[in-house]
PDB file of N, CA, C and O in Angstrom:
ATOM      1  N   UNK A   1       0.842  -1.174   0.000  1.00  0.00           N
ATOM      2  CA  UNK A   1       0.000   0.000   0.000  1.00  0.00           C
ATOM      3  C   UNK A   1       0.889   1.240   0.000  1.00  0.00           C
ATOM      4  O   UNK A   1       1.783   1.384   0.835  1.00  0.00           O
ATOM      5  N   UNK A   2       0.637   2.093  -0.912  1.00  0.00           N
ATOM      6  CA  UNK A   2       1.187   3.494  -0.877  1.00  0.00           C
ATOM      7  C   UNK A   2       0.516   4.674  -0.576  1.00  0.00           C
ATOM      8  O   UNK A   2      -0.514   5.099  -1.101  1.00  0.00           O
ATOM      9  N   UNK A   3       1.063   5.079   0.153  1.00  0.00           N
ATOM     10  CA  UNK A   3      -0.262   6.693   0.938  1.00  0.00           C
ATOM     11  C   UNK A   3       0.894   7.678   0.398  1.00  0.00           C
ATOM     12  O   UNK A   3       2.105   7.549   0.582  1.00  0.00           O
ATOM     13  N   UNK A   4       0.192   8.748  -0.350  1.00  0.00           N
ATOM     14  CA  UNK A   4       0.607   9.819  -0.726  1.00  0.00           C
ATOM     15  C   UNK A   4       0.465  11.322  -0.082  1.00  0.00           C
ATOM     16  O   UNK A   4      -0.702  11.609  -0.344  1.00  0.00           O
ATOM     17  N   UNK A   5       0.894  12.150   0.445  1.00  0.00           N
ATOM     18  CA  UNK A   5       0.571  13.073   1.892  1.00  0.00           C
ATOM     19  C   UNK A   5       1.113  14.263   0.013  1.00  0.00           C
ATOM     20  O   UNK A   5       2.075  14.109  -0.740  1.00  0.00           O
ATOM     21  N   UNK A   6       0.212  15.062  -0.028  1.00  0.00           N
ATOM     22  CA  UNK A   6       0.867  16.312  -0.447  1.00  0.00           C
ATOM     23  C   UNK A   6      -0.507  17.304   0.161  1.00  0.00           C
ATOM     24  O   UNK A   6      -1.705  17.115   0.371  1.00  0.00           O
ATOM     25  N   UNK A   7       0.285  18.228   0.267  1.00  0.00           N
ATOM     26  CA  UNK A   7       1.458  18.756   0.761  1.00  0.00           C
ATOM     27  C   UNK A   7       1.621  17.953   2.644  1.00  0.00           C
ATOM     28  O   UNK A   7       0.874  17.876   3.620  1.00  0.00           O
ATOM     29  N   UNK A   8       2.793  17.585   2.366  1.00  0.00           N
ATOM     30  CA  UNK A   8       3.046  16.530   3.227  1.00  0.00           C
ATOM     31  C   UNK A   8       1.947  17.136   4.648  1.00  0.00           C
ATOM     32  O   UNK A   8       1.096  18.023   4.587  1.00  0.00           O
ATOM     33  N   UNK A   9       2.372  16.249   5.914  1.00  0.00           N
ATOM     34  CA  UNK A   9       1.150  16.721   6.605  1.00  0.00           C
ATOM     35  C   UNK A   9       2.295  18.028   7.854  1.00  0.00           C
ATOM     36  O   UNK A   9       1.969  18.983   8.559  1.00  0.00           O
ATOM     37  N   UNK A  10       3.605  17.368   7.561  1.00  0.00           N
ATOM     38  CA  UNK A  10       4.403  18.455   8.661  1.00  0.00           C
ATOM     39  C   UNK A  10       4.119  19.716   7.878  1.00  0.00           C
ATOM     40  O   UNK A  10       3.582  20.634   8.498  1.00  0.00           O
ATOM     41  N   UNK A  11       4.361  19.858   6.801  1.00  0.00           N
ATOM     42  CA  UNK A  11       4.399  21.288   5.792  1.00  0.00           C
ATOM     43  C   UNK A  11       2.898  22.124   6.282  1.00  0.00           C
ATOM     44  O   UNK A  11       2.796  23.259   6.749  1.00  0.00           O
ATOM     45  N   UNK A  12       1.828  21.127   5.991  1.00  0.00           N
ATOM     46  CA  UNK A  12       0.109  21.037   6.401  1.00  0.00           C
ATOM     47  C   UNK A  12       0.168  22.180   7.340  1.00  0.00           C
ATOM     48  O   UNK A  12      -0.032  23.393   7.296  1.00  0.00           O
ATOM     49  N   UNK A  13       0.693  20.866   8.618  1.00  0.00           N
ATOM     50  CA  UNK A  13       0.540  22.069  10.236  1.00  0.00           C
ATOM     51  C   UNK A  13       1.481  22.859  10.335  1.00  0.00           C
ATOM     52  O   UNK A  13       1.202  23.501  11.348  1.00  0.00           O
ATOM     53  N   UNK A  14       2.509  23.269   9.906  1.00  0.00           N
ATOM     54  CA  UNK A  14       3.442  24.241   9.966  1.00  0.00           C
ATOM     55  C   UNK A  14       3.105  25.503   9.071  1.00  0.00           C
ATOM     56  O   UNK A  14       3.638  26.592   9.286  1.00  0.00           O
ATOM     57  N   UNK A  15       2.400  25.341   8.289  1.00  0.00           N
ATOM     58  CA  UNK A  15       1.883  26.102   7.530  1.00  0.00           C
ATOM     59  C   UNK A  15       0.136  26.704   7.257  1.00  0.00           C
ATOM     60  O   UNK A  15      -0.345  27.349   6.326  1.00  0.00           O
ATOM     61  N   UNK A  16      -0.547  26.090   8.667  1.00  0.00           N
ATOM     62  CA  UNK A  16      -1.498  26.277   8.975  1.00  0.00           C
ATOM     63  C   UNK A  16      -2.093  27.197   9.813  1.00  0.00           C
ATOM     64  O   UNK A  16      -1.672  27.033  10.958  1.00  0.00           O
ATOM     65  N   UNK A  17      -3.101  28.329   9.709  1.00  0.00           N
ATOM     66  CA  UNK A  17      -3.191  29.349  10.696  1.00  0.00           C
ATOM     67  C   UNK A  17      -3.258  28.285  12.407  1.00  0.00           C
ATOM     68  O   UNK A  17      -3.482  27.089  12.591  1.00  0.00           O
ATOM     69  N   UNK A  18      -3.018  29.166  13.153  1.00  0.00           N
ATOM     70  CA  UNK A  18      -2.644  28.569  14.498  1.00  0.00           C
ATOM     71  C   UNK A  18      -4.369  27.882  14.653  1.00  0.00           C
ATOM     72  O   UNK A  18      -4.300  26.658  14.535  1.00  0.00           O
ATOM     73  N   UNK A  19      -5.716  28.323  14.860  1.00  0.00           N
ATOM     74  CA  UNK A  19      -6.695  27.739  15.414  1.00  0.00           C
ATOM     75  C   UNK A  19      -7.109  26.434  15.003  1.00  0.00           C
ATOM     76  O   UNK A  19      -7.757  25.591  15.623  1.00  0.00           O
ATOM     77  N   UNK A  20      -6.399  26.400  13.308  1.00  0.00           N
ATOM     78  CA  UNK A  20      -6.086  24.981  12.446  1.00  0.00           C
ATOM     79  C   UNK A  20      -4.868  24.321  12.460  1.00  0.00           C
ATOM     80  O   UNK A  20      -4.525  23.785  11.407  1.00  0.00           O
ATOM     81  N   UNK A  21      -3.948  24.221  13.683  1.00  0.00           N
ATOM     82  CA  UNK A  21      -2.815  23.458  14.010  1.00  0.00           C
ATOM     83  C   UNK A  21      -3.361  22.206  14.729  1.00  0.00           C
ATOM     84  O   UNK A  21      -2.871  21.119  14.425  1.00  0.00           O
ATOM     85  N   UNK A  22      -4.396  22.273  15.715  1.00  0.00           N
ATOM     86  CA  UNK A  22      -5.010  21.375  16.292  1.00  0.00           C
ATOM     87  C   UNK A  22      -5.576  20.319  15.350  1.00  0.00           C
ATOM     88  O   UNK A  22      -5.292  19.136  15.163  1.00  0.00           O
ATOM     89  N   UNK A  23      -6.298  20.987  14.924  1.00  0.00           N
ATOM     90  CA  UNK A  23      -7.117  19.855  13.810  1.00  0.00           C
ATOM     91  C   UNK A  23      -6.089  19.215  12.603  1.00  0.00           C
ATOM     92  O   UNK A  23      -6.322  18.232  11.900  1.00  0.00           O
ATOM     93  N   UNK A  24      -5.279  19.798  12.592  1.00  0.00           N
ATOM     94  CA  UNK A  24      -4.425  19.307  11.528  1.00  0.00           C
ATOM     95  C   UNK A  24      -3.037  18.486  11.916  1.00  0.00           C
ATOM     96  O   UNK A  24      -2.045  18.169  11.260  1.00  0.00           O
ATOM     97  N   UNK A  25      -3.386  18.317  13.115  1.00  0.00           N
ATOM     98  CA  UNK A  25      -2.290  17.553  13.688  1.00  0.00           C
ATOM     99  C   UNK A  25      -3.072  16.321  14.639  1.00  0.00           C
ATOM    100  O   UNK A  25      -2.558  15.262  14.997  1.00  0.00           O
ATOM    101  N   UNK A  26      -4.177  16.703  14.865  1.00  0.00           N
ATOM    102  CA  UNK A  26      -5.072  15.495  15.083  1.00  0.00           C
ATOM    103  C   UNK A  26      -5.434  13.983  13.665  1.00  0.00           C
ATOM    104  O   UNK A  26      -5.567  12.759  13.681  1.00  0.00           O
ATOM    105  N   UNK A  27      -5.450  14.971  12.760  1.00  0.00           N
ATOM    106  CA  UNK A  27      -5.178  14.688  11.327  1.00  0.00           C
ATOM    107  C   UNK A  27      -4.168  13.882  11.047  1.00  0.00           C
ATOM    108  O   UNK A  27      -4.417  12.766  10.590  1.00  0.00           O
ATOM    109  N   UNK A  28      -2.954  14.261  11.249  1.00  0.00           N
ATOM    110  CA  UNK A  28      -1.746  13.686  11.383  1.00  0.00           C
ATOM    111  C   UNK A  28      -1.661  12.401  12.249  1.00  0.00           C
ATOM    112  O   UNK A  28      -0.944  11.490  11.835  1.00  0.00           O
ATOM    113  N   UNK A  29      -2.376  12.246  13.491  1.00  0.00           N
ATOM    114  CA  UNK A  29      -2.146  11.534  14.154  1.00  0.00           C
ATOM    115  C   UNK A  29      -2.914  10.183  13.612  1.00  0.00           C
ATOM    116  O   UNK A  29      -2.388   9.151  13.196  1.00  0.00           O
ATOM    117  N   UNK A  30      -4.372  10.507  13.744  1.00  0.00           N
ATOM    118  CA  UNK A  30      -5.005   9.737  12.634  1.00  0.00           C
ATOM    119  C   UNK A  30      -4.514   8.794  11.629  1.00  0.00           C
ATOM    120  O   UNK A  30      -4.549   7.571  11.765  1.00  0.00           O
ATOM    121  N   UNK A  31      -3.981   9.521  10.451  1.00  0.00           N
ATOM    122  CA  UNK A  31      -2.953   8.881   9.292  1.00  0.00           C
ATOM    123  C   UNK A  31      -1.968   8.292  10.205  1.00  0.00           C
ATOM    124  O   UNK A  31      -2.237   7.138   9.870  1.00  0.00           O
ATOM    125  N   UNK A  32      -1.197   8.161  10.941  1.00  0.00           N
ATOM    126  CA  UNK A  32      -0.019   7.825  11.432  1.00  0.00           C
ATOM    127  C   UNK A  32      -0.665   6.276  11.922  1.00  0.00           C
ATOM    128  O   UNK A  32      -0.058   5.210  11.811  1.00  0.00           O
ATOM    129  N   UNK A  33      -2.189   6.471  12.543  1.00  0.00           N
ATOM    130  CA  UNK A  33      -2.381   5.152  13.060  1.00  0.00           C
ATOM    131  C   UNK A  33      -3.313   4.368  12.258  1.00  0.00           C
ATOM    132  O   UNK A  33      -3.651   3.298  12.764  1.00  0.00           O
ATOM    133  N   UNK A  34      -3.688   4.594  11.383  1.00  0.00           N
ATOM    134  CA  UNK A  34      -4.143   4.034  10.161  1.00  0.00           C
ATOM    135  C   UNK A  34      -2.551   3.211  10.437  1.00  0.00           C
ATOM    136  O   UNK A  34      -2.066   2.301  11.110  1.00  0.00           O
ATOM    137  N   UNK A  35      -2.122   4.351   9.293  1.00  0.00           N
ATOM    138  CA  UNK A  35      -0.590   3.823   8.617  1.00  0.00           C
ATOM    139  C   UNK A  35       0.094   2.346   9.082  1.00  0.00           C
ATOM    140  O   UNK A  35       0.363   1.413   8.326  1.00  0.00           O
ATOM    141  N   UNK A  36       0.357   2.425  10.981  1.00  0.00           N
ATOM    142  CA  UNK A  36       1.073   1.456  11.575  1.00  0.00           C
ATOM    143  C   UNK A  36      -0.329   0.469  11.801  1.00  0.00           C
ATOM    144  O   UNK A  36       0.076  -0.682  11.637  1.00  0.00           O
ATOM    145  N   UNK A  37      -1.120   0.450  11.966  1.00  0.00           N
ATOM    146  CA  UNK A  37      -2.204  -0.720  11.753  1.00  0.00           C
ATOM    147  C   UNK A  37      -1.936  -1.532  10.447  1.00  0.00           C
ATOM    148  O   UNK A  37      -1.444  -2.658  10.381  1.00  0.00           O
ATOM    149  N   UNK A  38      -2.387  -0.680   9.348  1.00  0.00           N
ATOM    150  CA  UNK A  38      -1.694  -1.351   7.789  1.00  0.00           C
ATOM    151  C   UNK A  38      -0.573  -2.194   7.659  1.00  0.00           C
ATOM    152  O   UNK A  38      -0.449  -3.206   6.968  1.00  0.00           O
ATOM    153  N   UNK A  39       0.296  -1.594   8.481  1.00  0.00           N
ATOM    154  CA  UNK A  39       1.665  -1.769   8.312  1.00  0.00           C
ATOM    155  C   UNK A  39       1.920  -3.043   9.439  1.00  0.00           C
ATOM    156  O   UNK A  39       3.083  -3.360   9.688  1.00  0.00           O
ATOM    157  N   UNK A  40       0.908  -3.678  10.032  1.00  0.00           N
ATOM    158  CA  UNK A  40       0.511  -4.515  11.206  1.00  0.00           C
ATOM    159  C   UNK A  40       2.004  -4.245  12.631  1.00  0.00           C
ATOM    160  O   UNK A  40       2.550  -5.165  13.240  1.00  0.00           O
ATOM    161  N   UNK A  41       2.275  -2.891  12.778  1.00  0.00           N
ATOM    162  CA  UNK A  41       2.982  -2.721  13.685  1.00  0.00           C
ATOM    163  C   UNK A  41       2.839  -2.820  14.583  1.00  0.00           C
ATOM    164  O   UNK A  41       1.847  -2.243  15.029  1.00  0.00           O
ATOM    165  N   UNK A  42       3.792  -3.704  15.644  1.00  0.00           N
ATOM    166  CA  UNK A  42       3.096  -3.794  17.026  1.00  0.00           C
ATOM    167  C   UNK A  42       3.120  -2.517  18.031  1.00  0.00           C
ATOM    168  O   UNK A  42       3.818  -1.508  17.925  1.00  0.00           O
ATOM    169  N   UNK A  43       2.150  -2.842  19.054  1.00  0.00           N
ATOM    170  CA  UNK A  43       2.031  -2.071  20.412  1.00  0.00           C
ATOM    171  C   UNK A  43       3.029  -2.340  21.208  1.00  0.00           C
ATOM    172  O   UNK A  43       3.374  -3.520  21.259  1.00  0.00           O
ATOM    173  N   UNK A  44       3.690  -1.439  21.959  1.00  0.00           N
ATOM    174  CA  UNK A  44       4.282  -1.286  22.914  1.00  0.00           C
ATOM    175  C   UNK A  44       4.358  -2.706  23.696  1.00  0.00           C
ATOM    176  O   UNK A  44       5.321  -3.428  23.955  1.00  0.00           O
ATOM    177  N   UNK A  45       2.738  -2.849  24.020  1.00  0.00           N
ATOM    178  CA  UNK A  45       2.705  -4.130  24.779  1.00  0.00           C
ATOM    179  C   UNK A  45       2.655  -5.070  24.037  1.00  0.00           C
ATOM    180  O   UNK A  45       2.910  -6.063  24.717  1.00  0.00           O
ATOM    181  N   UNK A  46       2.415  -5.431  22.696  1.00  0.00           N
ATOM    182  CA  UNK A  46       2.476  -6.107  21.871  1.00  0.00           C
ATOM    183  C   UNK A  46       4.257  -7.172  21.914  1.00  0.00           C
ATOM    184  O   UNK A  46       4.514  -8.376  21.895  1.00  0.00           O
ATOM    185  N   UNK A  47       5.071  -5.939  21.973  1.00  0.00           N
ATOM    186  CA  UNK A  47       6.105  -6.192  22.011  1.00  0.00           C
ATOM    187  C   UNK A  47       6.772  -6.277  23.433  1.00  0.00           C
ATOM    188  O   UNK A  47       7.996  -6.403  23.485  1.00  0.00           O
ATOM    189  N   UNK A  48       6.172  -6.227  24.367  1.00  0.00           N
ATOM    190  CA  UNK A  48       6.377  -6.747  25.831  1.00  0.00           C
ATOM    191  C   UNK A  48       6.886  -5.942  26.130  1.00  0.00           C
ATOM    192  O   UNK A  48       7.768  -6.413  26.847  1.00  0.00           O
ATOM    193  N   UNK A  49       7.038  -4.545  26.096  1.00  0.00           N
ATOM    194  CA  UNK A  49       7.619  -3.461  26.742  1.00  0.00           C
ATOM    195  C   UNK A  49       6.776  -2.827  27.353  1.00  0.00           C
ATOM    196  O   UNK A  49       5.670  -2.432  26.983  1.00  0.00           O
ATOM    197  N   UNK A  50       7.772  -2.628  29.184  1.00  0.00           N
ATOM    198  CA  UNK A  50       6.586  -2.142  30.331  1.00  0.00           C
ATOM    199  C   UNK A  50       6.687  -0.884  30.803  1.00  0.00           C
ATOM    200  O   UNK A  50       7.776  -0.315  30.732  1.00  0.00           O
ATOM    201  N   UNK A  51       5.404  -0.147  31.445  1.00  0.00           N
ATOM    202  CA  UNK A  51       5.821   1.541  31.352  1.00  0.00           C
ATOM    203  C   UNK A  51       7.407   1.352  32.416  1.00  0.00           C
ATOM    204  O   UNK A  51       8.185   2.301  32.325  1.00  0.00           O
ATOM    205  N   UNK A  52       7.615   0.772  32.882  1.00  0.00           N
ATOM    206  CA  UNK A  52       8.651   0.672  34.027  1.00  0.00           C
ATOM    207  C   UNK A  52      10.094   1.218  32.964  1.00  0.00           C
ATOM    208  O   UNK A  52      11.155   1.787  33.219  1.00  0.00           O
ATOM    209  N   UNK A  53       9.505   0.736  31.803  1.00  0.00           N
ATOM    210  CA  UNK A  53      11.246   0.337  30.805  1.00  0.00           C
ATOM    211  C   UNK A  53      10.898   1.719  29.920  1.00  0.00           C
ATOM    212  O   UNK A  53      11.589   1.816  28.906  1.00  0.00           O
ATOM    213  N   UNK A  54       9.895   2.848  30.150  1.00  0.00           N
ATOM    214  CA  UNK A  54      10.316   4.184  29.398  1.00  0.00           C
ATOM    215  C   UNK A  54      11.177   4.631  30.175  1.00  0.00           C
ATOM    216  O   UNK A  54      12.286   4.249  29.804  1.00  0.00           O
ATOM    217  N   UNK A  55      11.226   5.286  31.119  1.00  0.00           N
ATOM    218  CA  UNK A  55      12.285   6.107  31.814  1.00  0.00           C
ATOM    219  C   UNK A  55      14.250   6.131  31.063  1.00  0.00           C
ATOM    220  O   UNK A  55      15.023   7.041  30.764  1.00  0.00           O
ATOM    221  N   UNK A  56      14.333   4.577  31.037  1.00  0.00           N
ATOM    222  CA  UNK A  56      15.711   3.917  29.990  1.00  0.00           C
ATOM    223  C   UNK A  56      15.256   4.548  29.079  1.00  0.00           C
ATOM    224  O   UNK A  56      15.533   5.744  29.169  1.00  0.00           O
ATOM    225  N   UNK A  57      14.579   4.239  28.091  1.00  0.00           N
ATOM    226  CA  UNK A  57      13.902   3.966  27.140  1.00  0.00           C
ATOM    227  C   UNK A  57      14.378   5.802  26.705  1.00  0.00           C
ATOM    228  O   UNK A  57      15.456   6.187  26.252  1.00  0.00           O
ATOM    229  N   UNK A  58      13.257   6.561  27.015  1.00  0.00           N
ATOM    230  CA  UNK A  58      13.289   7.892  27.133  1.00  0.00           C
ATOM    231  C   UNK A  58      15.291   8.924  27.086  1.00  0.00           C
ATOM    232  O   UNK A  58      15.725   9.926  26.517  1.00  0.00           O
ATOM    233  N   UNK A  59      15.744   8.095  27.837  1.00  0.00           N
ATOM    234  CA  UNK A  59      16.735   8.890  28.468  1.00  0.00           C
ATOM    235  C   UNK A  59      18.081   8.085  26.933  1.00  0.00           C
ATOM    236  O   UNK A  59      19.097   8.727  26.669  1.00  0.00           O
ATOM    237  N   UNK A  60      17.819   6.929  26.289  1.00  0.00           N
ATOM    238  CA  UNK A  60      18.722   6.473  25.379  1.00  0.00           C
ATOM    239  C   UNK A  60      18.300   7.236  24.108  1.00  0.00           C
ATOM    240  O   UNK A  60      19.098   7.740  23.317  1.00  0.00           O
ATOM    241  N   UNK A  61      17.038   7.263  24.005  1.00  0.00           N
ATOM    242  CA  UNK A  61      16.517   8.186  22.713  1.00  0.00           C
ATOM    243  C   UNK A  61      17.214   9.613  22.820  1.00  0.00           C
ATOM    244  O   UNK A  61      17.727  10.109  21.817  1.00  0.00           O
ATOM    245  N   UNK A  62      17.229  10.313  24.139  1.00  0.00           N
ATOM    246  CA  UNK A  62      17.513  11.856  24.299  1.00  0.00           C
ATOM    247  C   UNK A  62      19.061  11.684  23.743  1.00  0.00           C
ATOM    248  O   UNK A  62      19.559  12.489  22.957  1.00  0.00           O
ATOM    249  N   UNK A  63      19.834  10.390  24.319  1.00  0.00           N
ATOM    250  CA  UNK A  63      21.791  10.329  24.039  1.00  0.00           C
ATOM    251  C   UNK A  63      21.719  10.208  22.864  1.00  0.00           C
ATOM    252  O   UNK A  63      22.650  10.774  22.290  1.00  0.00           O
ATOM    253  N   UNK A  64      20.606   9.423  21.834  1.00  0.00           N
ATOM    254  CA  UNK A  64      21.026   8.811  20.505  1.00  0.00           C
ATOM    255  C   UNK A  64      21.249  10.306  19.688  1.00  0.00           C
ATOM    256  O   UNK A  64      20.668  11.383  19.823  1.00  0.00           O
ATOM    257  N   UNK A  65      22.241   9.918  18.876  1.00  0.00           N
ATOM    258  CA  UNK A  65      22.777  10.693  17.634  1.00  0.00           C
ATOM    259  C   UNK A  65      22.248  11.825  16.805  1.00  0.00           C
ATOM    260  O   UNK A  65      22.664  12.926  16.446  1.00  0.00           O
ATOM    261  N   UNK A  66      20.876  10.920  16.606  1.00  0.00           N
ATOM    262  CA  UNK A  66      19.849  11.520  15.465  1.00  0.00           C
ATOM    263  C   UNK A  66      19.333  12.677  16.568  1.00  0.00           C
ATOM    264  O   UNK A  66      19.418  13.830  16.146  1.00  0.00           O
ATOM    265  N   UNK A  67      19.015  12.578  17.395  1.00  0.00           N
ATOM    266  CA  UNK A  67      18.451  13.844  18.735  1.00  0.00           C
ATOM    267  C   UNK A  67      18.325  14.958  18.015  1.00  0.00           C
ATOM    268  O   UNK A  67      17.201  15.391  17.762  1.00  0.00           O
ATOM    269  N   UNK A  68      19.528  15.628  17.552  1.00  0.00           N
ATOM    270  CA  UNK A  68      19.425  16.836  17.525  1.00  0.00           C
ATOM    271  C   UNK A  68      19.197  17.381  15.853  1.00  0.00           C
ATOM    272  O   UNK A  68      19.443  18.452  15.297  1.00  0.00           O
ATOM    273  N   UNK A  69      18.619  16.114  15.392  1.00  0.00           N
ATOM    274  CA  UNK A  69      17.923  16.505  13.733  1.00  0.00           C
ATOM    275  C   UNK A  69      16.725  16.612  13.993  1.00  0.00           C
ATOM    276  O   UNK A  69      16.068  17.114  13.081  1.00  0.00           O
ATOM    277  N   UNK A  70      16.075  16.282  15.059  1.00  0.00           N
ATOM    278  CA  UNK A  70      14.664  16.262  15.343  1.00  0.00           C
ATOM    279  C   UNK A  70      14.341  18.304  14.910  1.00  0.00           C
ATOM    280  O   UNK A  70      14.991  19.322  15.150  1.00  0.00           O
ATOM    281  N   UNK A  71      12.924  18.007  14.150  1.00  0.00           N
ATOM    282  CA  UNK A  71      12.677  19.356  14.531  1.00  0.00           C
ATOM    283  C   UNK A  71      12.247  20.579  15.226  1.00  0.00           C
ATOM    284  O   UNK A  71      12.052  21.753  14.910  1.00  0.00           O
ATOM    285  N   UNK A  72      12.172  19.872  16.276  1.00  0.00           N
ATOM    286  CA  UNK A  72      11.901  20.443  17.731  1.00  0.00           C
ATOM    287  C   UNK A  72      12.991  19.915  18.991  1.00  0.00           C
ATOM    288  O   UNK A  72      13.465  18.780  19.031  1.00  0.00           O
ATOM    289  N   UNK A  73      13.252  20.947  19.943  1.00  0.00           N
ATOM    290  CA  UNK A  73      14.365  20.064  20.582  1.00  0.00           C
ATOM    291  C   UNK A  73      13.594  19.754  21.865  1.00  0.00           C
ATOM    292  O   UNK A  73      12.960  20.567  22.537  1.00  0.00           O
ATOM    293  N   UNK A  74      13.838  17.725  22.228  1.00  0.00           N
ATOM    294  CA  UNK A  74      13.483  17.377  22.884  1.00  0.00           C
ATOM    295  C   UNK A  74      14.472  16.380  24.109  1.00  0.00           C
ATOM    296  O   UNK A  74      15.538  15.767  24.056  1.00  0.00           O
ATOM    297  N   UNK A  75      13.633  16.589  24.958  1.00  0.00           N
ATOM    298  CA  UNK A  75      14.670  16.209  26.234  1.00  0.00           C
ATOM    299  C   UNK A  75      13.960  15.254  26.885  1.00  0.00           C
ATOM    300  O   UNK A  75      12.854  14.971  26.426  1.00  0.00           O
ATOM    301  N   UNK A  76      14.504  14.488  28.215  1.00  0.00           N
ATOM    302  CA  UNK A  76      14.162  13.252  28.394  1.00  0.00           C
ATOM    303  C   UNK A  76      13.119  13.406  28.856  1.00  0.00           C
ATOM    304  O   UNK A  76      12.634  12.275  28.805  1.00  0.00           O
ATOM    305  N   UNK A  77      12.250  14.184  29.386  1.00  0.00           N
ATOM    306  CA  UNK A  77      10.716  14.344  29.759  1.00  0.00           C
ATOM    307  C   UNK A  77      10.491  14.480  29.240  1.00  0.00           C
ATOM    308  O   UNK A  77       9.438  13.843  29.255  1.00  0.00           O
ATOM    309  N   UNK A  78      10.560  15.271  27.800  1.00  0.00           N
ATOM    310  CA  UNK A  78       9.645  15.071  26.255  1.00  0.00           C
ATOM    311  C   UNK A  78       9.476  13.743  25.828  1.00  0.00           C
ATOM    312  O   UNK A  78       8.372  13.225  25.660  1.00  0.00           O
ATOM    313  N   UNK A  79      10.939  12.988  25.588  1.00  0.00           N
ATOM    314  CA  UNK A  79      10.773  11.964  25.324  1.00  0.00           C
ATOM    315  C   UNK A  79       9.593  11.068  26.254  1.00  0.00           C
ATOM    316  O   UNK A  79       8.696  10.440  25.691  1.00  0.00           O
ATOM    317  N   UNK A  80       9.724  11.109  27.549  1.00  0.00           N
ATOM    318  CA  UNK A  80       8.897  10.057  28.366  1.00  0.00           C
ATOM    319  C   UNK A  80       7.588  10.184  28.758  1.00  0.00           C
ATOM    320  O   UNK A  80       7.056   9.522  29.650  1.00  0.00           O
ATOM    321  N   UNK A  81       6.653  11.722  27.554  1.00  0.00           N
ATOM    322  CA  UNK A  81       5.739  12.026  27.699  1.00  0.00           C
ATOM    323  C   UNK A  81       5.404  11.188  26.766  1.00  0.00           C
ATOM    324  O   UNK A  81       4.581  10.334  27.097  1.00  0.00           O
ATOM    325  N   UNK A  82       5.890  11.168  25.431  1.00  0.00           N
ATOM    326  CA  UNK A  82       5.374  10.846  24.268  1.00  0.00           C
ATOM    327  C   UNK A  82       5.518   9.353  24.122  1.00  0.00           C
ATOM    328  O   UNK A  82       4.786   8.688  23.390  1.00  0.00           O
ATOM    329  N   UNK A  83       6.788   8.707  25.071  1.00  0.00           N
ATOM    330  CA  UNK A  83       6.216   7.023  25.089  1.00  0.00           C
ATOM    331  C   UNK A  83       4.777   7.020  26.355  1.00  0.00           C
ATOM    332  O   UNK A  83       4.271   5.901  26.443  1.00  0.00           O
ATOM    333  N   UNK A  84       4.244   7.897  27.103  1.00  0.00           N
ATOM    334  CA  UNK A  84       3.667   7.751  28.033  1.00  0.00           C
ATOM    335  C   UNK A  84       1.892   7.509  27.256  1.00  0.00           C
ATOM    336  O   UNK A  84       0.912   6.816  27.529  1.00  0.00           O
ATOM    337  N   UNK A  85       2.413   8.992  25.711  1.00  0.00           N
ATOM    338  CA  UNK A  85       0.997   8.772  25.476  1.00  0.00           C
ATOM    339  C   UNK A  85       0.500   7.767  24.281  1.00  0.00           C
ATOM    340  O   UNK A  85      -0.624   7.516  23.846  1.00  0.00           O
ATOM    341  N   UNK A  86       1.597   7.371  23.987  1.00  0.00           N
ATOM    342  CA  UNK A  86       1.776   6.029  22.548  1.00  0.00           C
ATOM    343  C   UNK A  86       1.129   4.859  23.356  1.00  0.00           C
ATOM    344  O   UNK A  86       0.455   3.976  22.826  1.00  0.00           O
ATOM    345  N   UNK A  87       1.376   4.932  24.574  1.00  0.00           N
ATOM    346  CA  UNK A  87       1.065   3.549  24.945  1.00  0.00           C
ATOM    347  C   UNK A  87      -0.488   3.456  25.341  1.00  0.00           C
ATOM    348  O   UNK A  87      -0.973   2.380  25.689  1.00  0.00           O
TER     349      UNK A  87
END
């Protein structure tokens, strides 16, 4: 299956008046979980990982490499919000 995003959906909300950032990133989220359903990706728990193991989890993502290509800069409580709300 191929999903085609134009104008991609980061461009979308970055380029969206602010009262339409919400909805367009709800949007985003949406497609994203379509996407990994399709894509039969597992859950967190799927894959036997327990909230106990974000905190690691969180704090190896903040050391890894790629960190600071992200386009927002995030730190290990960013990180351990966003495994908090995936799960």
């Amino acid at each position: 299956m191929f999903i085609q995003f134009s104008p991609s959906p980061l461009e979308q909300i970055s380029s969206t008046k602010e009262k339409d950032r919400e909805a367009a990133a709800r949007e985003l989220i949406r497609m994203i979980k379509f996407l990994s359903i399709s894509l039969n990706i597992p859950s967190f728990k799927e894959l036997g990982i327990k909230d106990s193991q974000f905190p690691e989890i969180a704090q190896k993502s903040f050391e890894n490499n790629s960190n600071p290509s992200n386009p927002r800069e995030a730190g290990v409580k960013d990180y351990l919000a966003i495994l908090k709300k995936a799960s």
